[in-house]
C-alpha positions, 0 to 999 in steps of 0.5 A: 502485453499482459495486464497489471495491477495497482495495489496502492493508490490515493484515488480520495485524493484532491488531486483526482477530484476533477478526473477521476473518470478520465483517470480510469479510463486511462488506466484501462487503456494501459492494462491496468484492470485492478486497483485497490484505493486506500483510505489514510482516515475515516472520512477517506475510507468511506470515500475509497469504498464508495469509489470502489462500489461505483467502478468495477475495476477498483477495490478498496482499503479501509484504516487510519495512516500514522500521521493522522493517528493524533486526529483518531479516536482511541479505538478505531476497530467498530468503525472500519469493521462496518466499512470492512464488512463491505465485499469490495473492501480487500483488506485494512490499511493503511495503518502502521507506523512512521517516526518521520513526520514527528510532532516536533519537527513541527514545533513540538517536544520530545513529550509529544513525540512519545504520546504521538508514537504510542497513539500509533502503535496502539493504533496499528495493533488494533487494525491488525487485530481487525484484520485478523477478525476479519480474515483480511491482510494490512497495508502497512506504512514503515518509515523511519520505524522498520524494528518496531514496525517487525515487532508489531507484525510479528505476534500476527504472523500466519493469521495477517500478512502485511503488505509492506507498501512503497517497499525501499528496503535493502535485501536484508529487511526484505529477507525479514519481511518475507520470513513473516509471511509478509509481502512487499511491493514496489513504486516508481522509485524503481524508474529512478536513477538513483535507486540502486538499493530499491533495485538490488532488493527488487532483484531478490524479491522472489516472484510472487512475493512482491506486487506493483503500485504507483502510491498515486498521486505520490511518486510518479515513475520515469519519464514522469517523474515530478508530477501527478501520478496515476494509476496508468503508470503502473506500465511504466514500473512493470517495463522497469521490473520486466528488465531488472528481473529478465522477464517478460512483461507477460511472465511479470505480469502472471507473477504479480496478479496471482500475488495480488490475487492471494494477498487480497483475498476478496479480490475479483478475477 
């Protein structure tokens, strides 16, 4: 059947609070024997590492998400290294950028929009300079953002490796992703019927370049569609992948951990 690996999860989240240890066991009973938590703030970095170091299945990232860039300091790096000096910490994230969700379509100005976008991009380049610091790799987060989100990565390539999470991109923003050494991987927006872009992409996607999530508790995959994902999913996806790629769920599954493997280097076997 093959084991599988959920390389992005919200396990802080306040929709887990109640069941966490309910959700990991079921996650286990799918085959689902890594999960890496990730943390969108500092106070839901030291949760994801306390989390990690209480369950030997779960491994964590430590950084600040681009929409919380307005409620981060101006430098975040002396926080997240202690973090990251933690063994089960596998890389900084998530970090990046995300011209979506824009103070003004919250009631603020075109002013505000550019103080939050700078705030974020100076953001994202101190955790890749941390990653680099630490010989680690960067979640990172693209909406809306995917040139400026390229040209903030690009200085690092060959000493950071980005793993471009939630990947919807067409085959030609992966071919540019990949060509930085960067990795991409896929939720279960591959499930959905209406996926046709993220699936043609996926089918480009060579094997060992790209890894499976579920952005849990975000995204949940068919037949779940709409409500609260979890980690166990990751099943459901990797079925999806097996047959986009004409694999065996145990070929797709040797792909996808070595991937993970490579790209989270503190990653336990």
């Amino acid at each position: 059947m093959g084991v599988f690996y959920d390389t992005h999860a919200h396990l802080s989240s306040r929709e887990f609070a109640g069941d966490l240890e309910d959700l990991l066991a079921r996650a286990a009973a799918a085959g689902i024997t890594r999960i890496v938590t990730v943390g969108i703030d500092l106070r839901s970095s030291q949760r994801v590492v306390q989390i990690a170091s209480d369950h030997p299945m779960v491994y964590a990232a430590v950084g600040w998400h681009p929409t919380h860039a307005d409620d981060a300091p101006e430098d975040v790096r002396s926080d997240l290294r202690d973090l990251a000096r933690h063994p089960k910490v596998v890389a900084i994230g998530e970090t990046g950028l995300d011209y979506f969700h824009l103070p003004s379509k919250r009631g603020g100005t075109a002013a505000d929009d550019l103080r939050h976008t700078a705030k974020q991009k100076e953001l994202f380049r101190q955790h890749l300079e941390l990653a680099a610091e630490m010989g680690l790799n960067c979640v990172v987060h693209e909406r809306k953002s995917f040139e400026d989100v390229l040209e903030a990565v690009r200085p690092f390539a060959g000493r950071v490796r980005g793993q471009f999470h939630c990947f919807s991109g067409d085959v030609a923003a992966l071919q540019r992703v990949l060509a930085l050494g960067s990795i991409v991987s896929y939720t279960g927006i591959l499930t959905f019927k209406n996926s046709g872009t993220v699936r043609e992409a996926f089918a480009a996607t060579p094997l060992q370049h790209f890894m499976l999530e579920t952005d849990a508790p975000y995204l949940a995959p068919e037949p779940y569609r709409g409500k609260r994902c979890e980690p166990a999913y990751v099943r459901e996806i990797a079925a999806a992948a097996a047959a986009v790629k004409g694999i065996s769920l145990e070929e797709l599954s040797e792909a996808t951990c070595a991937a993970a493997q490579a790209f989270f280097p503190r990653m336990g076997r």
